[in-house]
C-alpha positions as CSV (number, residue, x, y, z in Angstrom):
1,X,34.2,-7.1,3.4
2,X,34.0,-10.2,1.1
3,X,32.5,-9.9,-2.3
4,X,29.3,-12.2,-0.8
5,X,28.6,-9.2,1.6
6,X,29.3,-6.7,-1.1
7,X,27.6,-8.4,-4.1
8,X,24.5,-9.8,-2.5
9,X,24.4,-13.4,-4.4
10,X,21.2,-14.4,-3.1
11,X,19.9,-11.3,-4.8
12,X,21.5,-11.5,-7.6
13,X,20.9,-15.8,-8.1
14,X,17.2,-14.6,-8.8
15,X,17.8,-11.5,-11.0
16,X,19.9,-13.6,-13.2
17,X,16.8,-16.7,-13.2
18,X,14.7,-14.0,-14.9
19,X,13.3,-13.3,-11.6
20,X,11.6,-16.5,-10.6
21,X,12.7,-19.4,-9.1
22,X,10.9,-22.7,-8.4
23,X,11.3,-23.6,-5.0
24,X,13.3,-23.1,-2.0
25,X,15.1,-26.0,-2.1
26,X,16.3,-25.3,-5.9
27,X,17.2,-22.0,-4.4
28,X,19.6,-23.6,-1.6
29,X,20.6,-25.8,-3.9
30,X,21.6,-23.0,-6.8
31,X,23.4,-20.8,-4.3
32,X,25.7,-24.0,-2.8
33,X,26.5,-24.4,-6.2
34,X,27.6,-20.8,-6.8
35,X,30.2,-21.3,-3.7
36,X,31.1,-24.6,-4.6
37,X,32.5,-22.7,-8.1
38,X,33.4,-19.8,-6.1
39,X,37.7,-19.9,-5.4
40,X,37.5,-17.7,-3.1
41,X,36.2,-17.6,0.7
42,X,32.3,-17.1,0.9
43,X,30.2,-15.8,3.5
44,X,27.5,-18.4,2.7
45,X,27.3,-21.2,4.6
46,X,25.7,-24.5,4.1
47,X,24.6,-27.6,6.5
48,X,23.4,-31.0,5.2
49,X,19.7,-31.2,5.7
50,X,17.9,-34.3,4.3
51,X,16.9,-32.7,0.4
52,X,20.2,-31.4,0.2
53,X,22.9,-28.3,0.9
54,X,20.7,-25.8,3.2
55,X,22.1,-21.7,3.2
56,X,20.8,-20.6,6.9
57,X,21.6,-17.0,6.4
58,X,18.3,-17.3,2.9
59,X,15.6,-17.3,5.1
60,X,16.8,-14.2,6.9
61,X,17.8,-12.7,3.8
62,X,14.6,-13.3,2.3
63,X,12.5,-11.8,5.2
64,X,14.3,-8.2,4.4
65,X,13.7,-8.8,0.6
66,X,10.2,-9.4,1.1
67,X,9.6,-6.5,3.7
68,X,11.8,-4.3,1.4
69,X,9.3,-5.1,-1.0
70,X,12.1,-6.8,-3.8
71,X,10.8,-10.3,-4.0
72,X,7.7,-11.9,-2.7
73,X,6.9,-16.2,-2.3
74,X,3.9,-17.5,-2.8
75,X,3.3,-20.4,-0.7
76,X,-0.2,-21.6,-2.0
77,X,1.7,-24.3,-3.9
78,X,4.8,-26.0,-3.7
79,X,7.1,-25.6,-4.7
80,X,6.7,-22.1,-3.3
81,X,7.4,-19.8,-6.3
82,X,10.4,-16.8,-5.2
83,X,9.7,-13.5,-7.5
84,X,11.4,-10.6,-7.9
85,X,9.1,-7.9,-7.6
86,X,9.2,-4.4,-9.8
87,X,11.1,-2.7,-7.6
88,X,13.2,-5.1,-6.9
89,X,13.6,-5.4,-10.7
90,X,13.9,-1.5,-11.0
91,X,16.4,-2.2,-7.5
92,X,18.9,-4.8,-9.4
93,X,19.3,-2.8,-12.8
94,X,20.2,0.6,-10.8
95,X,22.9,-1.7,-8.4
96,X,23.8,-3.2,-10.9
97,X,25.0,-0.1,-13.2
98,X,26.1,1.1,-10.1
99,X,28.4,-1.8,-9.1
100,X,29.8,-2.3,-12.4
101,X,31.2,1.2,-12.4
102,X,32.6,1.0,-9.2
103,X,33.6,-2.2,-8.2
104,X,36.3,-4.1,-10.4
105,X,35.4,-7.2,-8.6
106,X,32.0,-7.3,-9.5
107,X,32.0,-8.4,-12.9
108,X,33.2,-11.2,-11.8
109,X,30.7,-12.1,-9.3
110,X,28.1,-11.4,-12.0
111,X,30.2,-14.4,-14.0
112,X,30.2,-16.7,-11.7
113,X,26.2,-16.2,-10.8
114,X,25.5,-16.7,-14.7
115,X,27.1,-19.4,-14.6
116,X,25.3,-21.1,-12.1
């Protein structure tokens, strides 16, 4: 299991934008950048799509966020606004405590996301 399938990055990439970010295609873009810093091999993908790097596997990803109630788009506006939710605030902090404790790996996944 890589770290992308153990950390959940796409996840994590909002928690660490205080829970909102401004658009899909600055969320594409903020996860391509947090695999082109990554050394290792990612399970993220990307294909060049005319406003830049495009992660198939987000849309999917966020379908199961927003019917597990974490994060929810509005799309009355575009950009479409991506929020964390309270539980999926309430969600992150408990993984997070969790995966600190018993992952070694996962501090460092938590570094590269902030710095991203």
């Amino acid at each position: 299991m890589t770290d992308d399938e153990a950390h959940h990055p796409r996840l994590l990439l909002l928690d660490e934008a205080d829970g909102e970010i401004e658009g899909r295609a600055k969320y594409h873009k903020l996860l391509y950048n947090y695999v082109d810093e990554e050394a290792e091999d990612s399970e993220l993908s990307f294909v060049r799509e005319e406003r830049g790097p495009y992660d198939p596997g987000l849309s999917q990803a966020m379908q199961r966020y927003i019917d597990l109630g974490h994060v929810e788009v509005d799309e009355e506006d575009e950009p479409h606004e991506i929020r964390q939710t309270e539980k999926g605030e309430r969600y992150m902090s408990g993984y997070e405590r969790t995966k600190m404790r018993l992952d070694e790996t996962f501090r460092q996944t938590k570094k590269r996301i902030a710095e991203t």
